[in-house]
Structures are given as structure tokens and as C-alpha cells.
N, C-alpha and C positions, 0 to 999 in steps of 0.2 A: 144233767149229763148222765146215758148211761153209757155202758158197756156191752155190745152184742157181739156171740160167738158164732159163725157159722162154718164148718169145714176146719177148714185153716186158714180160717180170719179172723181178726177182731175186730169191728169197728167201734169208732167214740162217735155219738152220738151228740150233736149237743142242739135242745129244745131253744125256742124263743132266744135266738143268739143274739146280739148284742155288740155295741165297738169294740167291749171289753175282750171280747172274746180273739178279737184281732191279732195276728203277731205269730209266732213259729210254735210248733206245736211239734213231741218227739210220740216216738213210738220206739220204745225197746223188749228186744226181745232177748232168753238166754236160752241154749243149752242146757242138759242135762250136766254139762263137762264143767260150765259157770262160765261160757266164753259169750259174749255179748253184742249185739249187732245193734245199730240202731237208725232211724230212719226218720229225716225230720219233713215238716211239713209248712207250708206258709201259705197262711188264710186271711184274706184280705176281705174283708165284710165291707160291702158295696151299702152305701146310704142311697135313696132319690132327694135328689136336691128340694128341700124343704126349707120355707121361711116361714119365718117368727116374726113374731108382733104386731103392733098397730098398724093398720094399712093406713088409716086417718091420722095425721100428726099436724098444727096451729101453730100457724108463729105471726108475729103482730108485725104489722105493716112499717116498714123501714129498718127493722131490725134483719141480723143473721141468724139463719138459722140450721140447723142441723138434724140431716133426715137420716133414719138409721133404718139399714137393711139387715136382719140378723138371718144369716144363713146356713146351711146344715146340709153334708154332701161327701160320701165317699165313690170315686176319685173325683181327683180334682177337677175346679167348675171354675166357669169364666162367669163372673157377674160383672153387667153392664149398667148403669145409669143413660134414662132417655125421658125425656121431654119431648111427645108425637115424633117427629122422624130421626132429632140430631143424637149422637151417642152424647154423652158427656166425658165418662169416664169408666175404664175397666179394672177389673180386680180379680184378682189368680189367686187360688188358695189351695195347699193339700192338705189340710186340716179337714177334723169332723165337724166343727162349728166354727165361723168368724162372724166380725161384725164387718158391716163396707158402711163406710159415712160420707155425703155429699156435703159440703159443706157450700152453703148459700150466700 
């Protein structure tokens, strides 16, 4: 993170940003007099929906089984389960990461 002056601005800088970085952010400035102004900010760090883990998962023949989708996404994402054309099942999340489970 650095700090740049130009004119009469400041800006915050911030490198290879991150979830973390998400959330309200101020900016205060004073007077020579000590009077105070301040001026907030809200940065909302966009994820592309990204999934994790095994594409390949085995389950033995007459048993249940449980497929996991682990997913990664800011804003919120609609995940589908399909088998060729039928939907199965949908799932909404406004989280940075969940898991969706099909249960077989």
C-alpha cells in the first residue's frame, strides 16, 4: 500500500489487492485550526467465479454418493447442477467461497 501526492490529492494506492481488502475505507483530513472532515469509501473487490477441486470423483455402484462443487465468486453467483439438458438443483450464495453438494 502506498501513498501518492499530487496537487491537492492524496491517493491510497493498494497493490495485488485481495478479499481482505474489502469493506469501508476513510480518508481524513484536518485544518490547520484542528477541525476535521472526513470522507468514507466502499470497495467492493469483484472475484470471477472460480472452482476448485476434483473434476473426477468414484463412488461404487448401489451406494450414495456426494459430489462437491467448491466455488469462489464475488458478487453473488447462481450455481446450477446438470446432467445433459435437466437442471437438478440451484444455489445462491453472497459469499467469497462455498461449498454446493449434490447428493446422489
Amino acid at each position: 500500500m502506498t501513498i501518492e501526492r499530487q496537487a491537492n490529492e492524496i491517493r491510497l494506492r493498494i497493490k495485488n489487492l485481495t478479499t481482505e481488502d474489502q469493506g469501508t475505507w476513510e480518508c481524513l483530513g484536518s485544518d490547520n485550526s484542528g477541525r476535521q472532515t472526513r470522507r468514507s469509501f466502499q470497495l467492493t473487490v469483484k472475484v470471477p467465479i472460480t472452482f476448485h477441486g476434483d473434476s473426477t470423483q468414484y463412488a461404487a455402484l448401489g451406494e450414495s454418493v456426494v459430489i462437491k462443487c467448491h466455488v469462489q465468486a464475488s458478487p453473488t453467483a447462481e450455481v446450477s447442477w446438470f446432467k445433459g439438458q435437466e437442471k437438478t438443483r440451484i444455489g445462491l450464495f453472497d459469499k467469497f467461497e462455498n461449498e454446493f453438494f449434490l447428493f446422489v
